[in-house]
PDB file with SEQRES, HELIX, SHEET and CRYST1 records, atoms N, CA, C and O in Angstrom:
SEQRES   1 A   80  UNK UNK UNK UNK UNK UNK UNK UNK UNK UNK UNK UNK UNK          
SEQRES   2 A   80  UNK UNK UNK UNK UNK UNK UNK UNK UNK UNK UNK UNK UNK          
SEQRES   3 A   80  UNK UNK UNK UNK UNK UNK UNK UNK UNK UNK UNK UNK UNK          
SEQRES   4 A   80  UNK UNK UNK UNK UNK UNK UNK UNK UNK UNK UNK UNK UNK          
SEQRES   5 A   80  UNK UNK UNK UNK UNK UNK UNK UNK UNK UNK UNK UNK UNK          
SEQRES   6 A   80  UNK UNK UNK UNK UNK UNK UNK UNK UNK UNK UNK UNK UNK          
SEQRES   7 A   80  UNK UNK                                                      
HELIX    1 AA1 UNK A    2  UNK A   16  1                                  15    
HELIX    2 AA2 UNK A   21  UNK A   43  1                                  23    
HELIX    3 AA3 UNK A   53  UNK A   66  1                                  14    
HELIX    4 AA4 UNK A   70  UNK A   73  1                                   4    
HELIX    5 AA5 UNK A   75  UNK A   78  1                                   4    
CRYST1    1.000    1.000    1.000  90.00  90.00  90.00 P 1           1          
ATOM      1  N   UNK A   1      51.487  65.809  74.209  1.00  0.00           N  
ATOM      2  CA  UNK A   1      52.916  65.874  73.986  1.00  0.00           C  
ATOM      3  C   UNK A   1      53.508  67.163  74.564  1.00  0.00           C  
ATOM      4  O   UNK A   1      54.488  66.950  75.277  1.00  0.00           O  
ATOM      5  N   UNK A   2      52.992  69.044  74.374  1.00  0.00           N  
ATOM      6  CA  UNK A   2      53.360  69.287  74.935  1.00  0.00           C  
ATOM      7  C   UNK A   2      53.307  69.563  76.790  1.00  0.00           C  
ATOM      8  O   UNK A   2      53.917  70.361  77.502  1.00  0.00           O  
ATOM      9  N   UNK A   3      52.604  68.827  77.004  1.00  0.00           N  
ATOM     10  CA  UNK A   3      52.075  69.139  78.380  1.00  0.00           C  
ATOM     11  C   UNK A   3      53.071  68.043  79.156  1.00  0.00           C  
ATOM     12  O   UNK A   3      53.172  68.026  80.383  1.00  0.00           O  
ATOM     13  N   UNK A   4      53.701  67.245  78.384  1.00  0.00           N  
ATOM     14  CA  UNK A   4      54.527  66.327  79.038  1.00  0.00           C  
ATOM     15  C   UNK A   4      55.646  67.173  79.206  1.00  0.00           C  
ATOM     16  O   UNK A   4      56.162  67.286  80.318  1.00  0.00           O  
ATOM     17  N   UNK A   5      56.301  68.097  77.703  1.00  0.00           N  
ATOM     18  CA  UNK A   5      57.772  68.385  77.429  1.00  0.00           C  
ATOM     19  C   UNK A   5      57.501  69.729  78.404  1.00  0.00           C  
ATOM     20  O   UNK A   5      58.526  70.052  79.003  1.00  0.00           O  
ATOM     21  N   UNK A   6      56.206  70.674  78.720  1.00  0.00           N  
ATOM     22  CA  UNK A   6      56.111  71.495  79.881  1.00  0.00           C  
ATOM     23  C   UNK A   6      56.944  71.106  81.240  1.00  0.00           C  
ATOM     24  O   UNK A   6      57.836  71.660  81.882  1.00  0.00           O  
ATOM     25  N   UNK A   7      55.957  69.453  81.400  1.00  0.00           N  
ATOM     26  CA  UNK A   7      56.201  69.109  82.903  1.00  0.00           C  
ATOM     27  C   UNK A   7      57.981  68.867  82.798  1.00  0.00           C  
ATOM     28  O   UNK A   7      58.594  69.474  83.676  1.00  0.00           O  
ATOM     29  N   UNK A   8      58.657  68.227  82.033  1.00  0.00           N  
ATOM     30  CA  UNK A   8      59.741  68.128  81.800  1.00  0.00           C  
ATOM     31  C   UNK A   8      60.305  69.256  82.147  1.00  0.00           C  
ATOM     32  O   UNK A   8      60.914  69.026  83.192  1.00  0.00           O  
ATOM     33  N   UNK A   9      60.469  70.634  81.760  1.00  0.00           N  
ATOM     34  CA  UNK A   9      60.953  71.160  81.681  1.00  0.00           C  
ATOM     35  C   UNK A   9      61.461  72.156  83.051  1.00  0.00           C  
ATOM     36  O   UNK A   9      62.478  72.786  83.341  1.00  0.00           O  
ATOM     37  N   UNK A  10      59.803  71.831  83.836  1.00  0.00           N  
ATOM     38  CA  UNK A  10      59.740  72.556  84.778  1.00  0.00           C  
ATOM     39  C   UNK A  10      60.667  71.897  86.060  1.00  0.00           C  
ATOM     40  O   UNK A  10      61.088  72.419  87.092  1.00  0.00           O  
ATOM     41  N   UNK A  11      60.787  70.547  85.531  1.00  0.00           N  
ATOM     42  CA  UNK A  11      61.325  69.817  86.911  1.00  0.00           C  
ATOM     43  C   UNK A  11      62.226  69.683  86.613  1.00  0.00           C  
ATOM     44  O   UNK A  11      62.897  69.221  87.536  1.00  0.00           O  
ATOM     45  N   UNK A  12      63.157  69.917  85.128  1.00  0.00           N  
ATOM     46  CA  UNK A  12      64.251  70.682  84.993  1.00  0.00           C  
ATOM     47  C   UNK A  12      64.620  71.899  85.800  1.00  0.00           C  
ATOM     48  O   UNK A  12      65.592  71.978  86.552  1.00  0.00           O  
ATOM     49  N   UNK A  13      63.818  72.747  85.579  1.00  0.00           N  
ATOM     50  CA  UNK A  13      64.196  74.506  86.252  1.00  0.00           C  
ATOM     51  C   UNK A  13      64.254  73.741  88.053  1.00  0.00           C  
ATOM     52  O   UNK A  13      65.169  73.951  88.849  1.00  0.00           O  
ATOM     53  N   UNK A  14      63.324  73.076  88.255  1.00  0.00           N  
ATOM     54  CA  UNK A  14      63.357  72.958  90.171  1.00  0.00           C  
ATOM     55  C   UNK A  14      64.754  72.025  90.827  1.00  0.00           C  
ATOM     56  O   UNK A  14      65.220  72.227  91.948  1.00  0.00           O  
ATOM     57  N   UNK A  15      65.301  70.923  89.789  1.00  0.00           N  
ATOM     58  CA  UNK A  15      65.885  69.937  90.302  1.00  0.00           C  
ATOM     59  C   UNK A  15      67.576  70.836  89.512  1.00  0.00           C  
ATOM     60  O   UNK A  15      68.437  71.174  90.325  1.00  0.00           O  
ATOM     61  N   UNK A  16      67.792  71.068  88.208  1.00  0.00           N  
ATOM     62  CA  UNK A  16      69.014  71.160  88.003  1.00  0.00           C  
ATOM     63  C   UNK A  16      69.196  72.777  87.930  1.00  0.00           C  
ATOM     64  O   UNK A  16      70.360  73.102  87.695  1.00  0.00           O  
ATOM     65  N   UNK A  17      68.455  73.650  88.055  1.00  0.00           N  
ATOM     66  CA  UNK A  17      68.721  74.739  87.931  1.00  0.00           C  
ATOM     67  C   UNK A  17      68.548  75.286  88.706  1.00  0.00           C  
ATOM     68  O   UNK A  17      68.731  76.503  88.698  1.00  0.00           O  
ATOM     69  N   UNK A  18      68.143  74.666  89.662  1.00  0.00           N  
ATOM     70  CA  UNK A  18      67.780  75.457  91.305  1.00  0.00           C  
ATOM     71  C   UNK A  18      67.175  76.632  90.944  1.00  0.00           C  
ATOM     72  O   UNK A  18      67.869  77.594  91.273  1.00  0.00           O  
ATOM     73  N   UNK A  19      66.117  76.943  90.376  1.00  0.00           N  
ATOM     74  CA  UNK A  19      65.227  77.703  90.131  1.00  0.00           C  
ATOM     75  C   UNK A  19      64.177  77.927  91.372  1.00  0.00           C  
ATOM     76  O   UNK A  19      63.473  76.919  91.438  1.00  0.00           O  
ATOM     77  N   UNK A  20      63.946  78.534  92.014  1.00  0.00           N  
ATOM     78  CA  UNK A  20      63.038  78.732  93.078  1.00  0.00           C  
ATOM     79  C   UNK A  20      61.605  78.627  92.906  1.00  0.00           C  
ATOM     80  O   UNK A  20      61.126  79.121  91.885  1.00  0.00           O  
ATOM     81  N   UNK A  21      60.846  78.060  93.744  1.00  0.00           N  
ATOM     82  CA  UNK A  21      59.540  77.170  93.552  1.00  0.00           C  
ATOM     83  C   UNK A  21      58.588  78.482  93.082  1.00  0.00           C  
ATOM     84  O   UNK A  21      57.874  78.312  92.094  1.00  0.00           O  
ATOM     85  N   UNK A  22      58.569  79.446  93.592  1.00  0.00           N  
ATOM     86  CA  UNK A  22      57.644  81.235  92.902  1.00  0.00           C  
ATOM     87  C   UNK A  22      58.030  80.993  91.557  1.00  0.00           C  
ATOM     88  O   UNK A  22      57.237  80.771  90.642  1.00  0.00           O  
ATOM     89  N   UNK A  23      59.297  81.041  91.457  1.00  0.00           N  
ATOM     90  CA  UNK A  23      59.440  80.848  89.970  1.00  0.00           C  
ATOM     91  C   UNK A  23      59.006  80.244  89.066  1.00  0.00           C  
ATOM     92  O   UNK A  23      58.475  80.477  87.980  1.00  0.00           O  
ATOM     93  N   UNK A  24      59.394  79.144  89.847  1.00  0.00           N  
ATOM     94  CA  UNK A  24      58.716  77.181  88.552  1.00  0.00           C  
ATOM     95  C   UNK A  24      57.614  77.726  88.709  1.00  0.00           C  
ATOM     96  O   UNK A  24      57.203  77.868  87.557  1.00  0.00           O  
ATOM     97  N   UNK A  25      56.722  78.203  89.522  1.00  0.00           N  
ATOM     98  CA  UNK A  25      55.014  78.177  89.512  1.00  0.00           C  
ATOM     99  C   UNK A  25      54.816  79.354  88.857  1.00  0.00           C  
ATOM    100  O   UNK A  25      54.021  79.127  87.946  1.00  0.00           O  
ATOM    101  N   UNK A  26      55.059  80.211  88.865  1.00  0.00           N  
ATOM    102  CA  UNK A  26      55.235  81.802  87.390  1.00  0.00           C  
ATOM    103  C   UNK A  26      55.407  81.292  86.300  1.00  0.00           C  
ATOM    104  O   UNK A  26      54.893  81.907  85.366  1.00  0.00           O  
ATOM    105  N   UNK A  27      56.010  80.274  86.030  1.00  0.00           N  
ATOM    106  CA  UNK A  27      56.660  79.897  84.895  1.00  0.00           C  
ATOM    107  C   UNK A  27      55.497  78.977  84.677  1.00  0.00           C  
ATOM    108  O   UNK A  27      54.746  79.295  83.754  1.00  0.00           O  
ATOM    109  N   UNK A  28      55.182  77.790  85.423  1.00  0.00           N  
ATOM    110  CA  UNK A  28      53.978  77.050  85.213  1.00  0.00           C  
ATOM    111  C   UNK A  28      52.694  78.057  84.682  1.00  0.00           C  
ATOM    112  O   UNK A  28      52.031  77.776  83.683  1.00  0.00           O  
ATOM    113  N   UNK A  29      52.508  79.014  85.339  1.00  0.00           N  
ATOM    114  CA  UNK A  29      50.934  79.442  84.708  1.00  0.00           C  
ATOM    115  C   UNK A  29      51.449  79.976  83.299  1.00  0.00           C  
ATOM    116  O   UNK A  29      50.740  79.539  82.392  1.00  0.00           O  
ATOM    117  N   UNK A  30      52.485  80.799  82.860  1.00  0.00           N  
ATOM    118  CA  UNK A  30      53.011  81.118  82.171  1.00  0.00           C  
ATOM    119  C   UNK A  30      52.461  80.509  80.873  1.00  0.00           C  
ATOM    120  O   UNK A  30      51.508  80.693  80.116  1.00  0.00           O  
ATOM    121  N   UNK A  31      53.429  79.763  80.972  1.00  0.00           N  
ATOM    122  CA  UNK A  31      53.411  78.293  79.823  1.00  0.00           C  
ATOM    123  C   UNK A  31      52.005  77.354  79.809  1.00  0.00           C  
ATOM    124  O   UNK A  31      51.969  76.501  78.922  1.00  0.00           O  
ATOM    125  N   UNK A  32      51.326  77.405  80.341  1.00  0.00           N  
ATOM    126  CA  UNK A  32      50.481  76.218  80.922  1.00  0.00           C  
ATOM    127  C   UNK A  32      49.676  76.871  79.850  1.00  0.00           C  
ATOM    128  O   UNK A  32      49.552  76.256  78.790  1.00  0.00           O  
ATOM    129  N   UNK A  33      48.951  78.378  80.029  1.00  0.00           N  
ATOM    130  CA  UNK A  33      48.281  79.437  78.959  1.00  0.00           C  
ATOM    131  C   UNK A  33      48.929  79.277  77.672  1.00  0.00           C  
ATOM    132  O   UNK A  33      48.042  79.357  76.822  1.00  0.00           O  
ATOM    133  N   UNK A  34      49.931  79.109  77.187  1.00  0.00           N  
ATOM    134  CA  UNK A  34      51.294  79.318  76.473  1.00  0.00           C  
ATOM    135  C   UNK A  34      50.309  78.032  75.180  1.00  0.00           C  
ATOM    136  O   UNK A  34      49.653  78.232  74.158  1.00  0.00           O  
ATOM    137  N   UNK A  35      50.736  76.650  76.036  1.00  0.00           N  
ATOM    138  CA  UNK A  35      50.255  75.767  75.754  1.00  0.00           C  
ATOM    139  C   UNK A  35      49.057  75.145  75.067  1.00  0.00           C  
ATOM    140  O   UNK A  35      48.919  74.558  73.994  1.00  0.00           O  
ATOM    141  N   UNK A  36      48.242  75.472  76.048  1.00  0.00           N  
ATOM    142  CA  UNK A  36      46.731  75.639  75.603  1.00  0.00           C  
ATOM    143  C   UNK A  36      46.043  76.245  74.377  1.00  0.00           C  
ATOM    144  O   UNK A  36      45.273  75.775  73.540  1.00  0.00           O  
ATOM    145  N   UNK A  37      46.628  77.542  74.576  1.00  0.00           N  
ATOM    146  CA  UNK A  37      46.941  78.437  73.188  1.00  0.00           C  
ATOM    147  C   UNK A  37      47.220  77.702  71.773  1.00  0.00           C  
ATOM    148  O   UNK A  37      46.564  77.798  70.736  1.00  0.00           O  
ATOM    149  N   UNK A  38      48.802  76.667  72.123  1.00  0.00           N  
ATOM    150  CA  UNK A  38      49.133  76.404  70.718  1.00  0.00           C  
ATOM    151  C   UNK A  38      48.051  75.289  70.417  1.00  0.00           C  
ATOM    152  O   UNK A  38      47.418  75.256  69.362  1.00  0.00           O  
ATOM    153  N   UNK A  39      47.897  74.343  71.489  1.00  0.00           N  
ATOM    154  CA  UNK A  39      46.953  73.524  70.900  1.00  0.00           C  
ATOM    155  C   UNK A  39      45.585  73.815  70.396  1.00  0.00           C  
ATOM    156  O   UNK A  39      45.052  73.077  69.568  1.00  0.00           O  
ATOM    157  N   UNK A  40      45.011  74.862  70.871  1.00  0.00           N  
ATOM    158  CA  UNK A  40      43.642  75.628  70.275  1.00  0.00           C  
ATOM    159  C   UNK A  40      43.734  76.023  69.198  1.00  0.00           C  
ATOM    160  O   UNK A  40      42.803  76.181  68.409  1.00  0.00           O  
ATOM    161  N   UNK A  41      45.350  76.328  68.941  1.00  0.00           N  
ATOM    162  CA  UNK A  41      44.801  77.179  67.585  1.00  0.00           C  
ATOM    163  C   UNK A  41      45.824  75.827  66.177  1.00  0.00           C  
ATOM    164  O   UNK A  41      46.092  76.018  64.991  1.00  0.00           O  
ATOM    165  N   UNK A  42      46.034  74.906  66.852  1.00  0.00           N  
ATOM    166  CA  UNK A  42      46.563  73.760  65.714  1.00  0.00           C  
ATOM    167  C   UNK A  42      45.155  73.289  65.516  1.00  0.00           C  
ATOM    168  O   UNK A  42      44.693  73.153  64.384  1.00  0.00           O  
ATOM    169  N   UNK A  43      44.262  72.966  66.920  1.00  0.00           N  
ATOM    170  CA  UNK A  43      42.880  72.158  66.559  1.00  0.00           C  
ATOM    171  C   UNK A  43      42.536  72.758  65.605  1.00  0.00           C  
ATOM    172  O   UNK A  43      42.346  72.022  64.637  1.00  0.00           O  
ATOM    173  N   UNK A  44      42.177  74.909  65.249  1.00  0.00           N  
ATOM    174  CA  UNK A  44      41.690  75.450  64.521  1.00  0.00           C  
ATOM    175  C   UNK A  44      42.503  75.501  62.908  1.00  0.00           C  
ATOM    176  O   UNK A  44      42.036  75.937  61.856  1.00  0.00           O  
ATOM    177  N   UNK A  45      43.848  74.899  63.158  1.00  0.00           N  
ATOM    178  CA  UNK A  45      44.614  75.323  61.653  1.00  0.00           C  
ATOM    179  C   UNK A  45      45.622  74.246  61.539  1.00  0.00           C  
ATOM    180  O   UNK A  45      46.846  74.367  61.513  1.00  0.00           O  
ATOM    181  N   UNK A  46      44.837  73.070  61.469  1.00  0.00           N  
ATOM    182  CA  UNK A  46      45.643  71.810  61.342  1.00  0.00           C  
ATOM    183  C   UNK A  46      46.798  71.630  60.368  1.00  0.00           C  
ATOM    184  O   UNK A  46      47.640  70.753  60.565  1.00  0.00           O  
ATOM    185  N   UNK A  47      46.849  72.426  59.348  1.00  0.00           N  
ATOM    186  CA  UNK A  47      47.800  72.362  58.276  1.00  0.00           C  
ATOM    187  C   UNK A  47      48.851  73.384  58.619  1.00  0.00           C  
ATOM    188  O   UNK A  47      49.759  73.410  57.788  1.00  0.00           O  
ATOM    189  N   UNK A  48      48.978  74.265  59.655  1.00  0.00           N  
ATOM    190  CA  UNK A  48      49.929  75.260  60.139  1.00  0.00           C  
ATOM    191  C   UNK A  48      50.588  74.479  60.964  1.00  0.00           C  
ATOM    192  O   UNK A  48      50.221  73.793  61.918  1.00  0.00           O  
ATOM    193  N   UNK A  49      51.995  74.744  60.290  1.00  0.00           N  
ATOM    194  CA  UNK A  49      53.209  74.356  61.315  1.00  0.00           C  
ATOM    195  C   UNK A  49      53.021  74.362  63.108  1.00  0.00           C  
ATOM    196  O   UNK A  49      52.674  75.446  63.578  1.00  0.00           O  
ATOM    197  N   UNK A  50      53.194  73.437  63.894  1.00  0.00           N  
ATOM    198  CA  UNK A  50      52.875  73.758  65.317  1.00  0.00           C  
ATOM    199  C   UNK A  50      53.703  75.151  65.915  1.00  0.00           C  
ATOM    200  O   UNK A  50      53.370  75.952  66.789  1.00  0.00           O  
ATOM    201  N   UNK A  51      54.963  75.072  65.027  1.00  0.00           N  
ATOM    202  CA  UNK A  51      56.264  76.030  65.790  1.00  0.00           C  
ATOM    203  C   UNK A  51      56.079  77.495  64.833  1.00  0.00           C  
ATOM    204  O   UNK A  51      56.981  78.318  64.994  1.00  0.00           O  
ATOM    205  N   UNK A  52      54.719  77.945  63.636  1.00  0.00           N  
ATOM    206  CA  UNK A  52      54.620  78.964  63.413  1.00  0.00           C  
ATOM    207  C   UNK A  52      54.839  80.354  63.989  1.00  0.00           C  
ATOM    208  O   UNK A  52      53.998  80.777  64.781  1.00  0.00           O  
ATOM    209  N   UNK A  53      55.805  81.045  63.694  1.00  0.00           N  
ATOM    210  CA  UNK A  53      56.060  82.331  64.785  1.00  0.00           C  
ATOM    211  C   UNK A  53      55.114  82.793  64.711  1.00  0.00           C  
ATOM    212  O   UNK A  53      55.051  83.413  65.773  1.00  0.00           O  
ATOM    213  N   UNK A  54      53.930  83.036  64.012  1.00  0.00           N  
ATOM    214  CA  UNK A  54      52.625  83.583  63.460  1.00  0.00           C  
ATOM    215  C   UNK A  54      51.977  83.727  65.622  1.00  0.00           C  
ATOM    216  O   UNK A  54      51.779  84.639  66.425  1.00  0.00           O  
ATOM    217  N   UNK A  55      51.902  82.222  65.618  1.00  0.00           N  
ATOM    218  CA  UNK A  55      51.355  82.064  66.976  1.00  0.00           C  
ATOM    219  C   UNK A  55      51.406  82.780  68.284  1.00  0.00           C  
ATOM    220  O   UNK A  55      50.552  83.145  69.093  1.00  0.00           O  
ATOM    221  N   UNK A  56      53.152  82.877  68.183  1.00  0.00           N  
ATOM    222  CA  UNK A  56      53.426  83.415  69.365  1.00  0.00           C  
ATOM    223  C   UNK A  56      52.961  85.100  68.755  1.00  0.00           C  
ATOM    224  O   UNK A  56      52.046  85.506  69.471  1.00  0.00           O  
ATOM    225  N   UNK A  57      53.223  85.837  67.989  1.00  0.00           N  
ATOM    226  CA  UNK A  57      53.063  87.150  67.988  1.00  0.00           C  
ATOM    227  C   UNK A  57      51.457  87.433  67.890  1.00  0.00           C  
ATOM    228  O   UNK A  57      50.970  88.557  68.017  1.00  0.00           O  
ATOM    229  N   UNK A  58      50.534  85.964  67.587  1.00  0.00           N  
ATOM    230  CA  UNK A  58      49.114  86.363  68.276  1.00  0.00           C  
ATOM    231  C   UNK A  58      49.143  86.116  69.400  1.00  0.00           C  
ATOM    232  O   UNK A  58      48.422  86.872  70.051  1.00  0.00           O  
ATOM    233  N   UNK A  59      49.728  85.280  70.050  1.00  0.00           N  
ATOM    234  CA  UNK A  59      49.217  85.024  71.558  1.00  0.00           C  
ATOM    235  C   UNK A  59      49.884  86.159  72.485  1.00  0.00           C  
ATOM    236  O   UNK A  59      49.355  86.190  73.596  1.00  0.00           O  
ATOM    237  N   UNK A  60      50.953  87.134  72.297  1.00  0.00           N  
ATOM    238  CA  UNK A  60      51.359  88.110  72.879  1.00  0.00           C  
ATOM    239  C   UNK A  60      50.037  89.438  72.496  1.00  0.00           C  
ATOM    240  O   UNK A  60      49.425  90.003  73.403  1.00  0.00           O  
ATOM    241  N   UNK A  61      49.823  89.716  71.124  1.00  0.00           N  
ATOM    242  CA  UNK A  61      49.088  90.505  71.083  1.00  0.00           C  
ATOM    243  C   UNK A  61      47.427  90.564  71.869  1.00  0.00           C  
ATOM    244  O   UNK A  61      46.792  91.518  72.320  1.00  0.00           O  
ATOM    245  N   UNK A  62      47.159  89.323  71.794  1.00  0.00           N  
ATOM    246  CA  UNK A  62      45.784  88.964  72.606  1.00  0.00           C  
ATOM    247  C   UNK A  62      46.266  89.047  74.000  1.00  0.00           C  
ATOM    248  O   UNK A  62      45.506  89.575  74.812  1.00  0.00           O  
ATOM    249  N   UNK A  63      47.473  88.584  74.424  1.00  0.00           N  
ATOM    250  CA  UNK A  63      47.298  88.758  76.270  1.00  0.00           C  
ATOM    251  C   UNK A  63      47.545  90.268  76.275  1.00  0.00           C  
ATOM    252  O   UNK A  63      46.792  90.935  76.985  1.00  0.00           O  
ATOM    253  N   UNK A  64      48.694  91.025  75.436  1.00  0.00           N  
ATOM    254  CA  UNK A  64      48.325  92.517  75.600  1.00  0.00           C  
ATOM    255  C   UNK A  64      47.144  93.413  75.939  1.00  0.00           C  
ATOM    256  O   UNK A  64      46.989  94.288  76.791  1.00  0.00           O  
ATOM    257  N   UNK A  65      46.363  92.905  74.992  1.00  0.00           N  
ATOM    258  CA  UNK A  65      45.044  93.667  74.356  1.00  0.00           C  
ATOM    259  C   UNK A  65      44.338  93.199  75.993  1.00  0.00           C  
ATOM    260  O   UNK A  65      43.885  94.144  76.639  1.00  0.00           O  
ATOM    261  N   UNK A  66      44.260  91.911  76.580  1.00  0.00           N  
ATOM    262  CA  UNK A  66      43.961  91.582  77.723  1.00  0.00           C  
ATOM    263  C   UNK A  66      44.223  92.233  79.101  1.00  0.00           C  
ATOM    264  O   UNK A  66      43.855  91.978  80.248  1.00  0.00           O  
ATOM    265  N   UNK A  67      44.774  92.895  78.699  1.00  0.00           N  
ATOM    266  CA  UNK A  67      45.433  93.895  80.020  1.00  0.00           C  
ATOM    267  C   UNK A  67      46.993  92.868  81.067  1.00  0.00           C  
ATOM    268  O   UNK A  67      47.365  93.198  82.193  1.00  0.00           O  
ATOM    269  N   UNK A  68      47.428  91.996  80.464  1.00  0.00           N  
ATOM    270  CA  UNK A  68      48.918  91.819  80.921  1.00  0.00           C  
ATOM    271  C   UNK A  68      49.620  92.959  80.699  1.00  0.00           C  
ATOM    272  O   UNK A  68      49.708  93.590  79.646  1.00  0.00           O  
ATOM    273  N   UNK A  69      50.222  93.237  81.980  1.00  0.00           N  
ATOM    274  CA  UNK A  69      51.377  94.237  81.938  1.00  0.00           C  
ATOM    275  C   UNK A  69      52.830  93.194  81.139  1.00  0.00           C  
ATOM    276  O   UNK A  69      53.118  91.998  81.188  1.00  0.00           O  
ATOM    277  N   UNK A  70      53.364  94.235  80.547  1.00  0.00           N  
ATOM    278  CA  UNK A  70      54.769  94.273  79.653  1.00  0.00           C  
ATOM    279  C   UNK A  70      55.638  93.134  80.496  1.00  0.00           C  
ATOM    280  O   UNK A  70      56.266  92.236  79.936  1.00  0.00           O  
ATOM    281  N   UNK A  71      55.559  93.349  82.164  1.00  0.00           N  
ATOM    282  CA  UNK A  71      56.365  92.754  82.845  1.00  0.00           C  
ATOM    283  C   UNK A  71      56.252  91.372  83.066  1.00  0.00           C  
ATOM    284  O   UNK A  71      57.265  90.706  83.280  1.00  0.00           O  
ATOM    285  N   UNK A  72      55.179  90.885  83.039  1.00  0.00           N  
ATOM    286  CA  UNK A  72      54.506  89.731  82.754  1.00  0.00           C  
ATOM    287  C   UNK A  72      54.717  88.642  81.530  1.00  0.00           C  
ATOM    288  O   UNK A  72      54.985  87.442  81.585  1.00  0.00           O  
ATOM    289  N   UNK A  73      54.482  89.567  80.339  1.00  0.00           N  
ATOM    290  CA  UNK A  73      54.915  89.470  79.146  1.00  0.00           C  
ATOM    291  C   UNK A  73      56.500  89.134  78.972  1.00  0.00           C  
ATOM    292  O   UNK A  73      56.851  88.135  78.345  1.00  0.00           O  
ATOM    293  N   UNK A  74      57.361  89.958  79.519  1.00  0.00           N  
ATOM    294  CA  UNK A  74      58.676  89.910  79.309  1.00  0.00           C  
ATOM    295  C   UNK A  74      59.036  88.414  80.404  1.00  0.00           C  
ATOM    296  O   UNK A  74      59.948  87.597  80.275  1.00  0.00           O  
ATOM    297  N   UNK A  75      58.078  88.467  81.328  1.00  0.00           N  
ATOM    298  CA  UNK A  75      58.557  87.093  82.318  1.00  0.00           C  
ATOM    299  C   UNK A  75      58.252  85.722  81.459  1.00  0.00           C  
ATOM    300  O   UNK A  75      58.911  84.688  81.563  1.00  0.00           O  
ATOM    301  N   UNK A  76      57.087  85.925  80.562  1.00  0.00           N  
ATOM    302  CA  UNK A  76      56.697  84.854  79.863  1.00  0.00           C  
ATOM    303  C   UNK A  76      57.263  84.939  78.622  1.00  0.00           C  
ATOM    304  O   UNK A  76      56.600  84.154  77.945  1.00  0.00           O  
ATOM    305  N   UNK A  77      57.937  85.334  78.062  1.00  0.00           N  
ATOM    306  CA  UNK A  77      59.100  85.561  77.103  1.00  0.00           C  
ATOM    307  C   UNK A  77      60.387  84.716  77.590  1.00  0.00           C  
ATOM    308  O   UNK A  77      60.936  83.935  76.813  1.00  0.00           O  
ATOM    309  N   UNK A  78      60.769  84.877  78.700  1.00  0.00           N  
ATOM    310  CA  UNK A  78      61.851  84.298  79.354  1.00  0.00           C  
ATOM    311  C   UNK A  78      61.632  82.743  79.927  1.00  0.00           C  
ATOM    312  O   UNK A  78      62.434  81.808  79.922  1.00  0.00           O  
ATOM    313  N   UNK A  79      60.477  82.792  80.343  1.00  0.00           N  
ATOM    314  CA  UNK A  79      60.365  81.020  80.229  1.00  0.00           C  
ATOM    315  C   UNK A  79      60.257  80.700  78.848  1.00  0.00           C  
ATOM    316  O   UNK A  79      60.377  79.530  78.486  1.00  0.00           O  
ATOM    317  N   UNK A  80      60.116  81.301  78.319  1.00  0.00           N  
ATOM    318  CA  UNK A  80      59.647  80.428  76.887  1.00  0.00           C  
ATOM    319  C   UNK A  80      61.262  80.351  76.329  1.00  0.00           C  
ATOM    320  O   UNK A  80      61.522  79.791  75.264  1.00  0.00           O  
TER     321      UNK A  80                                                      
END                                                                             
């Protein structure tokens, strides 16, 4: 489900927002990680809300701790 409302979204940004193709594809790896993430950690905590803010402020702290620069971070903030 979300890998559909991803693809959706992206061919939103290319077709009505004239978003430039570097972009949609920044934005694709972005989210694609983004994604993966939420579903790994619903497989691990089936009774946690999918849209828990809990998630996103682990999945920022782990790509931090990973060595993503801020700028990266702030780009994947903005697709999201």
């Amino acid at each position: 489900m979300l890998v559909k409302a991803l693809d959706n979204y992206l061919n939103d940004l290319t077709r009505n927002q004239g978003r430039s193709e570097r972009t949609v594809e920044a934005y694709r790896r972005d989210l694609t990680s983004w994604v993966k993430f939420l579903q790994d950690q619903h497989k691990a905590m089936p009774s946690t809300p999918p849209n828990d803010s809990l998630f996103l402020r682990v999945y920022l702290r782990e790509r931090s701790e990973s060595g993503v620069s801020n700028r990266s971070l702030a780009r994947f903030l903005s697709a999201l």
